[in-house]
PDB file of N, CA, C and O in Angstrom:
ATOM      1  N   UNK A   1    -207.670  27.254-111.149  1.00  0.00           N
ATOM      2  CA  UNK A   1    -207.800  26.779-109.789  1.00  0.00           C
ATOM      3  C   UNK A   1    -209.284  26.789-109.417  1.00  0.00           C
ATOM      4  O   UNK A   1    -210.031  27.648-109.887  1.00  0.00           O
ATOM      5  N   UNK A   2    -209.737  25.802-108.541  1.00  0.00           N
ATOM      6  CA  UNK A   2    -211.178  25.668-108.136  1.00  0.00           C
ATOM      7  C   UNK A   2    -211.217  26.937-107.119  1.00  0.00           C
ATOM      8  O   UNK A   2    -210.186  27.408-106.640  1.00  0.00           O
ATOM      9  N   UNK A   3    -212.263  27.342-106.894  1.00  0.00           N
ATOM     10  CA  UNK A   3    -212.688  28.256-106.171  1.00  0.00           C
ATOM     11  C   UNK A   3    -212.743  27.205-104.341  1.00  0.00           C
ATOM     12  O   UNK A   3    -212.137  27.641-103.362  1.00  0.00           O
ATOM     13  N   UNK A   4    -213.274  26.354-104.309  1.00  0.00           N
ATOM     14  CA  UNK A   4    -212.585  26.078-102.883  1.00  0.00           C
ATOM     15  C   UNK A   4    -211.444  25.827-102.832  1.00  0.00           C
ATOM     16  O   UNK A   4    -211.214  25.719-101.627  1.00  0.00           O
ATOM     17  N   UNK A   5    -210.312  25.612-103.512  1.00  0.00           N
ATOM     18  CA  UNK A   5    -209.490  25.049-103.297  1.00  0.00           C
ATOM     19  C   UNK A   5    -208.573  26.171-102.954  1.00  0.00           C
ATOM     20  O   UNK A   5    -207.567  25.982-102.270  1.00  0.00           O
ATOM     21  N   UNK A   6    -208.989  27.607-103.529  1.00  0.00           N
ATOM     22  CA  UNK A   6    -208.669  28.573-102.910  1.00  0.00           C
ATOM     23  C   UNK A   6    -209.190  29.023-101.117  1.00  0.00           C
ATOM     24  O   UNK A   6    -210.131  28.586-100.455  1.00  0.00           O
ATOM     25  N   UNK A   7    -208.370  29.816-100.845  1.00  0.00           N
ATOM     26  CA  UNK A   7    -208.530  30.324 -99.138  1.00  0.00           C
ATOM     27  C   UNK A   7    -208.829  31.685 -99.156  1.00  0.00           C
ATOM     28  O   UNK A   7    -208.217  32.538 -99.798  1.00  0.00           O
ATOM     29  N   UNK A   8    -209.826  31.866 -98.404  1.00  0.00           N
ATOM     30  CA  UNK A   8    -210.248  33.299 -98.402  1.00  0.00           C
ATOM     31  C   UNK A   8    -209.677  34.101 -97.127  1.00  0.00           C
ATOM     32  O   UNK A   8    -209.906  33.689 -95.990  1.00  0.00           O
ATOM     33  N   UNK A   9    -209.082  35.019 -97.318  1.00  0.00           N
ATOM     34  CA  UNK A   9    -208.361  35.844 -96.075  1.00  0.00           C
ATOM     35  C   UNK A   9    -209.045  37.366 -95.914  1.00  0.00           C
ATOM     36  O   UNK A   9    -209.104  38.114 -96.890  1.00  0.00           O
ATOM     37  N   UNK A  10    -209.502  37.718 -94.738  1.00  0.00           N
ATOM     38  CA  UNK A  10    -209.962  38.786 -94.222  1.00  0.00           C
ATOM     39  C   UNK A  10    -208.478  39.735 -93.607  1.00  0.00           C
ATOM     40  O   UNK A  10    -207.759  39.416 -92.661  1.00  0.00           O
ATOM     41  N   UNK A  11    -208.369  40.783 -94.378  1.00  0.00           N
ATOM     42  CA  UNK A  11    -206.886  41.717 -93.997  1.00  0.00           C
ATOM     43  C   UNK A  11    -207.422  42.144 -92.773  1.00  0.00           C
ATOM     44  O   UNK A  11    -206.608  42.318 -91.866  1.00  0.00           O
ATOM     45  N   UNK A  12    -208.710  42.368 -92.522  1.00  0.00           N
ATOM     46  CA  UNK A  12    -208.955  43.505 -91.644  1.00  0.00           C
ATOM     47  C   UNK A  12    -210.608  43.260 -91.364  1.00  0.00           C
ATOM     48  O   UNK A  12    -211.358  42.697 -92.161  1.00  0.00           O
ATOM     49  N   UNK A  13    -210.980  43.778 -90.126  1.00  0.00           N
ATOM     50  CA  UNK A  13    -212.342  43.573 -89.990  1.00  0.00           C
ATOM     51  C   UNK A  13    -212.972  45.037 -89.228  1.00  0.00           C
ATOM     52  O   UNK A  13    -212.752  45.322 -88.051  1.00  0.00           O
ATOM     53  N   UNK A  14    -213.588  45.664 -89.943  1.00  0.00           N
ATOM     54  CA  UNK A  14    -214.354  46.677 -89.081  1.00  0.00           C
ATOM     55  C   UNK A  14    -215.962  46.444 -88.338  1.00  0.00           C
ATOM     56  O   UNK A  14    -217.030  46.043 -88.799  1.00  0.00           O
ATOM     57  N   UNK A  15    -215.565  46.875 -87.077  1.00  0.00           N
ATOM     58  CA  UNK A  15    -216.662  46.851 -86.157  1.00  0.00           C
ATOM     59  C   UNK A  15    -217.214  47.870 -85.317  1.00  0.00           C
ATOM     60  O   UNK A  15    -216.643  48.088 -84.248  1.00  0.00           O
ATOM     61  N   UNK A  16    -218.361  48.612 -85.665  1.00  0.00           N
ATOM     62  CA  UNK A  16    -218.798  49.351 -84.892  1.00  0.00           C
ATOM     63  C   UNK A  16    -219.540  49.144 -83.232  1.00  0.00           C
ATOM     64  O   UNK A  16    -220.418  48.295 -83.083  1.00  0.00           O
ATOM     65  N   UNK A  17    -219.190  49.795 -82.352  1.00  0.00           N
ATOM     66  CA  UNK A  17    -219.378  49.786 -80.984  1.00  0.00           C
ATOM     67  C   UNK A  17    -220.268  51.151 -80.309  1.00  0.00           C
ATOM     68  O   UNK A  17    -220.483  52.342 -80.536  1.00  0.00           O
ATOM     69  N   UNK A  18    -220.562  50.211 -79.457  1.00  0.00           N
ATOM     70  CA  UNK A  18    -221.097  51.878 -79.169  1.00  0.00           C
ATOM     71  C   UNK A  18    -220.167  53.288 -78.332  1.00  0.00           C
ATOM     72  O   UNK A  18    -220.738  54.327 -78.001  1.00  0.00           O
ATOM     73  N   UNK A  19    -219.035  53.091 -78.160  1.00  0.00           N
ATOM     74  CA  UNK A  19    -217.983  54.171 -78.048  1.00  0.00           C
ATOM     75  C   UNK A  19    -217.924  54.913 -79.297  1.00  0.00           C
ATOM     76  O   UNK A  19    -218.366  56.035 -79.544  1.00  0.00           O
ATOM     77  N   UNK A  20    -217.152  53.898 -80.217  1.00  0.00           N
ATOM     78  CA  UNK A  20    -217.034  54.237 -81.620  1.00  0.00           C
ATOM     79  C   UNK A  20    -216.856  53.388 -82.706  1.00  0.00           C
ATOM     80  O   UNK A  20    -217.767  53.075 -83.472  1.00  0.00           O
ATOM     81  N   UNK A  21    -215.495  52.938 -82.807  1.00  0.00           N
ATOM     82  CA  UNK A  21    -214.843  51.878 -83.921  1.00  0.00           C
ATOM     83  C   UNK A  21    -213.598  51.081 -83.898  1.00  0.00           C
ATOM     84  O   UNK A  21    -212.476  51.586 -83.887  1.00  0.00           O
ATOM     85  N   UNK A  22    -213.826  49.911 -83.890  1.00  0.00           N
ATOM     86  CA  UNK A  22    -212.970  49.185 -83.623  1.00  0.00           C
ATOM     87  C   UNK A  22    -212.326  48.688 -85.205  1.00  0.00           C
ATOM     88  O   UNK A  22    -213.093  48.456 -86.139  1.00  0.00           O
ATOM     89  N   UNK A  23    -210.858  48.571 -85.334  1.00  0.00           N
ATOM     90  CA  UNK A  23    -210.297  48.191 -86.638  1.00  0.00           C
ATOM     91  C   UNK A  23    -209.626  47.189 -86.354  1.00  0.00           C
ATOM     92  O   UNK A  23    -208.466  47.484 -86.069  1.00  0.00           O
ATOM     93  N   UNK A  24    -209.998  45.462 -86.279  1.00  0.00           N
ATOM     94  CA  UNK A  24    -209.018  44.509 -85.881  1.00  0.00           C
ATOM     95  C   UNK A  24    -208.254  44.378 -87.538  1.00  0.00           C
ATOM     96  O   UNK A  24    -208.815  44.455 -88.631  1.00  0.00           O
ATOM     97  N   UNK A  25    -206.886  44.169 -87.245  1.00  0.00           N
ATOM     98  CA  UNK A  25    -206.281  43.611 -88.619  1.00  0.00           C
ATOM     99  C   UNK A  25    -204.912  42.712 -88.213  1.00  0.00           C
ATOM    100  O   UNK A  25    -204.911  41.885 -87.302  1.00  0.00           O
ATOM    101  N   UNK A  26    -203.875  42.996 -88.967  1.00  0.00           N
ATOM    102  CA  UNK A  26    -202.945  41.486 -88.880  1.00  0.00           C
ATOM    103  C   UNK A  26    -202.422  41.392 -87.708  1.00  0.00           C
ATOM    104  O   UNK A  26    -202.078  42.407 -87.103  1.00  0.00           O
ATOM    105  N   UNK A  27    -202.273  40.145 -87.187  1.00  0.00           N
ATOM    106  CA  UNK A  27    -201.642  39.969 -85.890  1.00  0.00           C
ATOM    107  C   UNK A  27    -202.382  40.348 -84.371  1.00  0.00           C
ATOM    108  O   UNK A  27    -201.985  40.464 -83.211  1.00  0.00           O
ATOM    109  N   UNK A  28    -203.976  40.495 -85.246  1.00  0.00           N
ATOM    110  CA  UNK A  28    -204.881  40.877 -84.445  1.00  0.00           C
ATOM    111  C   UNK A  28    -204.763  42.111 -83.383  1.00  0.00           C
ATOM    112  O   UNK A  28    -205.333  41.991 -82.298  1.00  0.00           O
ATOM    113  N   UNK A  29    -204.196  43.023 -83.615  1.00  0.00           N
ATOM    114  CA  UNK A  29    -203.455  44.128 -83.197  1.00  0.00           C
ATOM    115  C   UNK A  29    -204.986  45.365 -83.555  1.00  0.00           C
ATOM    116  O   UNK A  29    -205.185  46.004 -84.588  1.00  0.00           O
ATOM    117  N   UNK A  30    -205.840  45.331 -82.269  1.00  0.00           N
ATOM    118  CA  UNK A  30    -207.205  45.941 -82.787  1.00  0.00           C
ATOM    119  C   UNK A  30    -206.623  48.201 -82.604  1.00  0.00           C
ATOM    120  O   UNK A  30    -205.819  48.664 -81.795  1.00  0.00           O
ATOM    121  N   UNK A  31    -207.288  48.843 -83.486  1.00  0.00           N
ATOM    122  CA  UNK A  31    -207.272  50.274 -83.472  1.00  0.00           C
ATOM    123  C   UNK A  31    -208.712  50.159 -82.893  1.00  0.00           C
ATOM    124  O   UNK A  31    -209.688  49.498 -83.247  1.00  0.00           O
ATOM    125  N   UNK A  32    -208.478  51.123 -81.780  1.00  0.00           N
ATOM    126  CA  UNK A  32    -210.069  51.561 -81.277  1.00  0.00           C
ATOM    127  C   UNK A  32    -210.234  53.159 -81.945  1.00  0.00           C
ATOM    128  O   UNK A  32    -209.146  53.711 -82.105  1.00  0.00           O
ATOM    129  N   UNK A  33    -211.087  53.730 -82.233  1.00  0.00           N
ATOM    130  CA  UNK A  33    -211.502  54.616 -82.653  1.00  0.00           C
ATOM    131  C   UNK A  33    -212.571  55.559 -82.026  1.00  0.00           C
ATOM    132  O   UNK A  33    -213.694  55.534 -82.528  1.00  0.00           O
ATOM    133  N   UNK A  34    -212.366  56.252 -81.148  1.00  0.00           N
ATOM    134  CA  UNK A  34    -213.666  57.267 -80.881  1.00  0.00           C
ATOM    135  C   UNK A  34    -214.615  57.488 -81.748  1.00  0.00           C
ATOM    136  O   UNK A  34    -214.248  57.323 -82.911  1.00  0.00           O
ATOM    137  N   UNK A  35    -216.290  57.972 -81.526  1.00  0.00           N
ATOM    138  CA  UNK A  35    -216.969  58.371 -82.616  1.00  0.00           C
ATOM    139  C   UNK A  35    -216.042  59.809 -83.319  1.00  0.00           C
ATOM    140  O   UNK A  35    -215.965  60.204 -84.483  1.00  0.00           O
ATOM    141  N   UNK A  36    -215.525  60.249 -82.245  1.00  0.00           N
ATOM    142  CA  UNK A  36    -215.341  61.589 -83.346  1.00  0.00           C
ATOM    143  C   UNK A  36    -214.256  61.214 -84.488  1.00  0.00           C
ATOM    144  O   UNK A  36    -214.273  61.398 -85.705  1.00  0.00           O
ATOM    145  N   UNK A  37    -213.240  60.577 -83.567  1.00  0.00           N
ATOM    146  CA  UNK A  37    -211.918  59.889 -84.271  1.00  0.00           C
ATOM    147  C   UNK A  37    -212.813  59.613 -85.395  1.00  0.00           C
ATOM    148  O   UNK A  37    -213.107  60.557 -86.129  1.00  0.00           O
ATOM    149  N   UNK A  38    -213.355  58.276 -85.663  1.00  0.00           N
ATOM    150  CA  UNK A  38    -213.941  57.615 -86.760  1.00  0.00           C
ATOM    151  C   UNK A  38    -214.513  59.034 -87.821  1.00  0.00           C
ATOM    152  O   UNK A  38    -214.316  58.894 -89.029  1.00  0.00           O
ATOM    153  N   UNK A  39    -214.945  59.862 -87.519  1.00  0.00           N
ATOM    154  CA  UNK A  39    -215.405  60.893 -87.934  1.00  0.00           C
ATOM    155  C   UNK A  39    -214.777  61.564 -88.862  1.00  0.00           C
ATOM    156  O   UNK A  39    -215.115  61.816 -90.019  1.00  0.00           O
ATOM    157  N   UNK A  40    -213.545  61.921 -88.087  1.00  0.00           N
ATOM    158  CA  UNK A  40    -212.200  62.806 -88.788  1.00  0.00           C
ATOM    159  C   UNK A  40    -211.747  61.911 -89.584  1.00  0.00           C
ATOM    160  O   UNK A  40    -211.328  62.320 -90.667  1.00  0.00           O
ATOM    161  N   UNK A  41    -211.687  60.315 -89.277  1.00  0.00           N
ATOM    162  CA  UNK A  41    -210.616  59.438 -90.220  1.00  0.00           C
ATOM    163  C   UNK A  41    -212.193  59.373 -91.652  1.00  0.00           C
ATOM    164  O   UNK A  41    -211.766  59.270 -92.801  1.00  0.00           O
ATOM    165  N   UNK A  42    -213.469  59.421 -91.545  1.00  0.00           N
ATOM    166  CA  UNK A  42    -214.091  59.309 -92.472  1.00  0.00           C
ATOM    167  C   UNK A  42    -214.037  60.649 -93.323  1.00  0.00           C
ATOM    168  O   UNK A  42    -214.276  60.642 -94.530  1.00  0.00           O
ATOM    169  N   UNK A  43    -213.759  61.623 -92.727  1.00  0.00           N
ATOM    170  CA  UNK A  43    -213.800  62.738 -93.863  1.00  0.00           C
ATOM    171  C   UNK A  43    -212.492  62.844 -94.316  1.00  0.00           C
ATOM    172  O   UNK A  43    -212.457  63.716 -95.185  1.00  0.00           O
ATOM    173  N   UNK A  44    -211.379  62.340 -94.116  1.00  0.00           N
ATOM    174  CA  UNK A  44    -209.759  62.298 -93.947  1.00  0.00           C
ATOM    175  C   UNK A  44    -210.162  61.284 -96.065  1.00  0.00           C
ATOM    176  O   UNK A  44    -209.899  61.717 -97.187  1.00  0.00           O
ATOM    177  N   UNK A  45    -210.637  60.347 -95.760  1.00  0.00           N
ATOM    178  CA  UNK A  45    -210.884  59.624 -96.876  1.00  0.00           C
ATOM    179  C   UNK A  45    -211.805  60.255 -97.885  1.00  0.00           C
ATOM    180  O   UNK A  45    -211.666  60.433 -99.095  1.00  0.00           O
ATOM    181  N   UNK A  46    -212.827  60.556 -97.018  1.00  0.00           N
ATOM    182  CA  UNK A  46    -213.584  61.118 -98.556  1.00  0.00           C
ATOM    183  C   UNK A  46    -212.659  62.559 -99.643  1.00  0.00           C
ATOM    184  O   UNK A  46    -212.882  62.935-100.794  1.00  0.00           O
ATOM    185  N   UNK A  47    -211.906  62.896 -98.897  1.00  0.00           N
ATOM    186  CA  UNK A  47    -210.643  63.854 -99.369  1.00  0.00           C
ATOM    187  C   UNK A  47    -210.119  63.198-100.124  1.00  0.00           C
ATOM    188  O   UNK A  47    -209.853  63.703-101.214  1.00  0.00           O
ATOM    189  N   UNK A  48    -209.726  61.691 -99.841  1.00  0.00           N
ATOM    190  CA  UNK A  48    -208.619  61.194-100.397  1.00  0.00           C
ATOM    191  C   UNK A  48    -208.913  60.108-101.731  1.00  0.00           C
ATOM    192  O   UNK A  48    -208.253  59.282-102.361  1.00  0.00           O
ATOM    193  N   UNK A  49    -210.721  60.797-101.751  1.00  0.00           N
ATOM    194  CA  UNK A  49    -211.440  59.232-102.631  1.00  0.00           C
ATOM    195  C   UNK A  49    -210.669  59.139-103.659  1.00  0.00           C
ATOM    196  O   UNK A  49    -210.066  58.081-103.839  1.00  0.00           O
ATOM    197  N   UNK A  50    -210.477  60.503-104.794  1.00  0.00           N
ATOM    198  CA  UNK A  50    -210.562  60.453-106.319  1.00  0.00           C
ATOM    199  C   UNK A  50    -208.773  59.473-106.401  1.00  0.00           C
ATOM    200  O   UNK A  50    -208.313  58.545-107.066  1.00  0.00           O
ATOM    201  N   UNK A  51    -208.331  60.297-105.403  1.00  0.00           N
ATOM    202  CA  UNK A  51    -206.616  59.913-105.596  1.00  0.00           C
ATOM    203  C   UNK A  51    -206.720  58.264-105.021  1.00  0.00           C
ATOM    204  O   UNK A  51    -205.802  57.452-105.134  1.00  0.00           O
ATOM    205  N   UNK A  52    -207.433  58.115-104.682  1.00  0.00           N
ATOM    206  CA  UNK A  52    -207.540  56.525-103.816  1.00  0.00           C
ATOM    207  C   UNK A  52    -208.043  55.778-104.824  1.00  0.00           C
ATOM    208  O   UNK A  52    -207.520  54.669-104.931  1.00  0.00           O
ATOM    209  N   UNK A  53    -209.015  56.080-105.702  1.00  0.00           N
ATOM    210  CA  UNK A  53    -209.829  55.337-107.111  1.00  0.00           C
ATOM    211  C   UNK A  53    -208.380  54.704-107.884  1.00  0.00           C
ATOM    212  O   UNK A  53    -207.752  53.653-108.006  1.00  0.00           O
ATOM    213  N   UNK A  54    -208.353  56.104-108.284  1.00  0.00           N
ATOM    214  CA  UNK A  54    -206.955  56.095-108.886  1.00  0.00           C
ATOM    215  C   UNK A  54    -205.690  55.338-108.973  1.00  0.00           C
ATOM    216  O   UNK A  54    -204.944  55.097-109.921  1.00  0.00           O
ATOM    217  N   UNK A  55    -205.670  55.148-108.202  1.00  0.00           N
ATOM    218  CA  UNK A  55    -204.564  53.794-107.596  1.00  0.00           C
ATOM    219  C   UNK A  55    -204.995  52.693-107.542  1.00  0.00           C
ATOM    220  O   UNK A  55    -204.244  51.722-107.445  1.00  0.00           O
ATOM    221  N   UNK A  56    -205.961  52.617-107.579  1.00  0.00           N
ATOM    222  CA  UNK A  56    -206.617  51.551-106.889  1.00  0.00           C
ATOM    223  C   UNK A  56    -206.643  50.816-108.553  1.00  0.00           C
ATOM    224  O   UNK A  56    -206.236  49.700-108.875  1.00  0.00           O
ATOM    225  N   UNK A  57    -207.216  51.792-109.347  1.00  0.00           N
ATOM    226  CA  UNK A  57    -207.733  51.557-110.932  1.00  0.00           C
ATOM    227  C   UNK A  57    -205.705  50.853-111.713  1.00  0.00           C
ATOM    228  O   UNK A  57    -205.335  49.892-112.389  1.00  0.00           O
ATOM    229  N   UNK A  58    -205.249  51.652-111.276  1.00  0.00           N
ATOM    230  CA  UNK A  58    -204.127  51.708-112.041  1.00  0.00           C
ATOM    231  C   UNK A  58    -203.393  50.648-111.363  1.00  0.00           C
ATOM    232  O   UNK A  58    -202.359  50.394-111.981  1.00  0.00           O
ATOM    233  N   UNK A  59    -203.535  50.000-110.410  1.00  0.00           N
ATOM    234  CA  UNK A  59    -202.849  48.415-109.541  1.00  0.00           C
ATOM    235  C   UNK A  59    -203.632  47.274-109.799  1.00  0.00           C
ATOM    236  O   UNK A  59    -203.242  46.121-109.614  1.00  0.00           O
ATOM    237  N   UNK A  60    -204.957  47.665-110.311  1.00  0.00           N
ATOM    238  CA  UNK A  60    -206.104  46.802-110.614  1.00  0.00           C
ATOM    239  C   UNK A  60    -205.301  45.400-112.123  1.00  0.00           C
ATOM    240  O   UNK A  60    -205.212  45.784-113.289  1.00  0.00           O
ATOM    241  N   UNK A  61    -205.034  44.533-111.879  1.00  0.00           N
ATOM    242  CA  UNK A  61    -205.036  43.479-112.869  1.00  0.00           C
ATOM    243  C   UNK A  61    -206.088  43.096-113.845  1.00  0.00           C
ATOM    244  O   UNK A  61    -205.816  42.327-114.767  1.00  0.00           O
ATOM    245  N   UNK A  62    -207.333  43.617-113.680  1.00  0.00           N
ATOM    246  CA  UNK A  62    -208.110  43.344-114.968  1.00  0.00           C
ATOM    247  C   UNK A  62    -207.992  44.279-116.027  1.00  0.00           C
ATOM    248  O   UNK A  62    -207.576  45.406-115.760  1.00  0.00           O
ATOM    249  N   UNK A  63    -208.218  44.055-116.888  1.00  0.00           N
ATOM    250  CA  UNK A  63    -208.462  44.618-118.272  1.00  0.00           C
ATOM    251  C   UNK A  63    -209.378  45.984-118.499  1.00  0.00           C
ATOM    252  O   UNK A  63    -209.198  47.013-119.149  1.00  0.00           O
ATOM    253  N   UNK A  64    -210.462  45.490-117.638  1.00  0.00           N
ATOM    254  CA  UNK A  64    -211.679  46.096-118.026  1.00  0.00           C
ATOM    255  C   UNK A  64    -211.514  47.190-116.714  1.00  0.00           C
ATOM    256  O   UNK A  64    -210.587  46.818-115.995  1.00  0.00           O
ATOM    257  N   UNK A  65    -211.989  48.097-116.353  1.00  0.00           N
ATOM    258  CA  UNK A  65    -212.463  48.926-115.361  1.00  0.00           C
ATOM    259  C   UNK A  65    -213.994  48.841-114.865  1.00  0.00           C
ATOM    260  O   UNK A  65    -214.904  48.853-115.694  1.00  0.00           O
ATOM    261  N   UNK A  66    -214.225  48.760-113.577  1.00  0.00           N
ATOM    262  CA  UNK A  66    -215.372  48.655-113.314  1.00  0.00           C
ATOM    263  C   UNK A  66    -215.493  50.414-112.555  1.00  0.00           C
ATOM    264  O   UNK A  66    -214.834  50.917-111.646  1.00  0.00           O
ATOM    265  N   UNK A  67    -216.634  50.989-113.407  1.00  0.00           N
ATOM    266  CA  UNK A  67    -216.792  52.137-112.666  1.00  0.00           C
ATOM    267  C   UNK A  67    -218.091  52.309-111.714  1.00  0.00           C
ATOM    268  O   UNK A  67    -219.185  51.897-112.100  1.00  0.00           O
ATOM    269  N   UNK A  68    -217.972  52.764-110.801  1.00  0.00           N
ATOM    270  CA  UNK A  68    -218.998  52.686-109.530  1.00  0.00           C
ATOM    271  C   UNK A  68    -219.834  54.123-109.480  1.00  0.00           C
ATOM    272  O   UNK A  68    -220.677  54.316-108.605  1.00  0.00           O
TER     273      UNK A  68
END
């Protein structure tokens, strides 16, 4: 398939504000986020990196692994 002929879709868009964080995604249904909120949900993930790689690696369809 040609590369335009493909459609590019955005799941989700993050935007920082000056409150805190805004998360628009499907159905345009936006999460607002306090700075602290955003805070707790960023260390909530860095907890969750190795197990998040992980999945991520093992749902991955290529062959090869790209390690970061």
């Amino acid at each position: 398939m040609i590369m335009s002929e493909k459609k590019m879709r955005e799941k989700f868009v993050i935007r920082m504000t000056e409150e805190g964080m805004e998360i628009a995604g499907g159905k345009n249904r936006p999460l607002f986020f306090s700075a602290c909120e955003a805070l707790m949900l960023l260390d909530i993930l860095k907890g969750e990196e190795e197990n998040l790689r992980r999945i991520a690696n093992e749902a991955s369809p290529l062959p090869v692994r790209m390690q970061f």
